[in-house]
Legacy VTK file of the C-alpha trace (Angstrom):
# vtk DataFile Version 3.0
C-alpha trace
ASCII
DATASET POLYDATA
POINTS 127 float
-10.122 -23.977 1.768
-9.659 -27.523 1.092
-6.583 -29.531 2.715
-3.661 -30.121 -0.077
-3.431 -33.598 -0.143
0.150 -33.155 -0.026
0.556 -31.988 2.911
0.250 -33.715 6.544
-2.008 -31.835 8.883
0.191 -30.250 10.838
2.015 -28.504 7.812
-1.850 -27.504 6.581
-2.394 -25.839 9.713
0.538 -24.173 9.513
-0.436 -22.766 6.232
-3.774 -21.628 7.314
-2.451 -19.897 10.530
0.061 -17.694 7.963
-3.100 -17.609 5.599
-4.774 -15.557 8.727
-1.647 -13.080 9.610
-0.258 -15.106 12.292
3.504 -14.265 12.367
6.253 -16.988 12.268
6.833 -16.891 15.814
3.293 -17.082 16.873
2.615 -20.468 14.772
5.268 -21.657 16.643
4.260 -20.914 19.853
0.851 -22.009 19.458
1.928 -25.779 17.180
4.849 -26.035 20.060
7.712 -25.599 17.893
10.918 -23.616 16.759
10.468 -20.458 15.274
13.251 -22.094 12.618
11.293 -25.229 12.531
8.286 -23.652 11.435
10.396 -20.929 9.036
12.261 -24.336 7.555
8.734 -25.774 6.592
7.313 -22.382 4.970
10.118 -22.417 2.569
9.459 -26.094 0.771
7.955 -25.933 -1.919
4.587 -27.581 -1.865
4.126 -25.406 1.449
4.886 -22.319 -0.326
2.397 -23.496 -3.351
-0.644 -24.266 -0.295
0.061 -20.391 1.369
-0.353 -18.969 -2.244
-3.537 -21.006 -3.052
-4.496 -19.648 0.392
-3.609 -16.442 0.066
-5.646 -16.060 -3.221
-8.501 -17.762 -1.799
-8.906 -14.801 1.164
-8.308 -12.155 -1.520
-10.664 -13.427 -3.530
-13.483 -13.478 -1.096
-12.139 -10.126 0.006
-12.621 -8.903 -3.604
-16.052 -10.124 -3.746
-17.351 -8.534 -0.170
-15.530 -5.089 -1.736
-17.595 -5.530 -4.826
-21.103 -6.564 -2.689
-19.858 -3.178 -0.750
-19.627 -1.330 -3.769
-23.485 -1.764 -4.773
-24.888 -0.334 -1.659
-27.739 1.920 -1.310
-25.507 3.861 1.242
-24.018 6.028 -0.699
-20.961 6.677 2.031
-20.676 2.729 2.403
-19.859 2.944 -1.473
-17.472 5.496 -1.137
-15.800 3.821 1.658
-15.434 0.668 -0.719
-13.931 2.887 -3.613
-11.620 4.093 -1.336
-10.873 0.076 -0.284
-10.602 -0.741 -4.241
-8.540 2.081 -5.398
-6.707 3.151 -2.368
-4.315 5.069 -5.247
-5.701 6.301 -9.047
-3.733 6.290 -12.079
-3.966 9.511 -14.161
-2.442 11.307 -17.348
-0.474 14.195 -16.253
-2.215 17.432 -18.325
-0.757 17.811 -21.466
1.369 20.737 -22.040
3.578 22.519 -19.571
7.281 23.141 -19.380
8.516 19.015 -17.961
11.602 18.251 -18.932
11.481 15.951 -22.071
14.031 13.657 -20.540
11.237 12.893 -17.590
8.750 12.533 -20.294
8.413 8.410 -20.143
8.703 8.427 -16.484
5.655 11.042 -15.985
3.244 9.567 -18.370
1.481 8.537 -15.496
1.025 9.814 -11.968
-0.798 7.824 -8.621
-2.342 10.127 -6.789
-3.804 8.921 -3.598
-7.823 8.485 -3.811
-7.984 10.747 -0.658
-6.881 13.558 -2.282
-8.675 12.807 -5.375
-11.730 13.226 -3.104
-10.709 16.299 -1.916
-10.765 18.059 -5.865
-14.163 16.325 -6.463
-17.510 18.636 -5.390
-19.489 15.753 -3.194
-23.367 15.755 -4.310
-25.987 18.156 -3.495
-27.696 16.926 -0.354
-25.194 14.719 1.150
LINES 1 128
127 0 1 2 3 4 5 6 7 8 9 10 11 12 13 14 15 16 17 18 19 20 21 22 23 24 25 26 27 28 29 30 31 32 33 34 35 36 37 38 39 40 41 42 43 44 45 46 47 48 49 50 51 52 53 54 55 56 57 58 59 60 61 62 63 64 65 66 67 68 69 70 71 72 73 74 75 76 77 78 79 80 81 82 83 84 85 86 87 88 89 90 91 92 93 94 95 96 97 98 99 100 101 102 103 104 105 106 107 108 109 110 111 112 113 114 115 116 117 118 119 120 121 122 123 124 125 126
């Protein structure tokens, strides 16, 4: 991640500690300040604009070591990142039925949770 230029150090390590998870209060403790001190500089602006550059930065590499995962010989290890990618799957409702037609726009689509999708698909023969 390179340092925003707008930012003095101490506010960039403040933004890479929140980056990793670290709560409020914990950033505080460890840059000895206030919990509001540290809350106070989260909320300007350019701060906010480095922790979302930062943010996307992590999920991007997280993205790409999901996608690495996702070629694997290992055919569990793939399954495992499928499961990381789509944790839920979108899916048409069957067609037909007796659904109220006043629900009709709000069921057009249904998450079902990729666990359960598992459970409804047969695995492969000799696995």
């Amino acid at each position: 991640m390179p340092q925003n230029a707008a930012l003095h150090a101490r506010d960039w390590r403040i933004v890479q500690m929140k980056a990793q998870g670290q709560s409020t209060a914990a950033i505080a403790e460890i840059m000895g300040m206030d919990r509001r001190t540290v809350e106070r500089r989260l909320s300007r602006p350019e701060m906010r604009r480095a922790l979302a550059d930062a943010l996307a930065s992590v999920q991007l590499k997280a993205i790409e070591a999901v996608a690495d995962l996702l070629d694997s010989e290992d055919p569990r290890v793939r399954l495992l990142a499928a499961r990381i990618a789509f944790p839920t799957v979108v899916v048409k409702p069957d067609e037909g039925g007796d659904d109220d037609p006043k629900d009709a726009d709000a069921a057009l689509l249904k998450e079902i949770p990729t666990g359960e999708l598992l459970k409804l698909v047969k695995p492969p023969d000799g696995d």
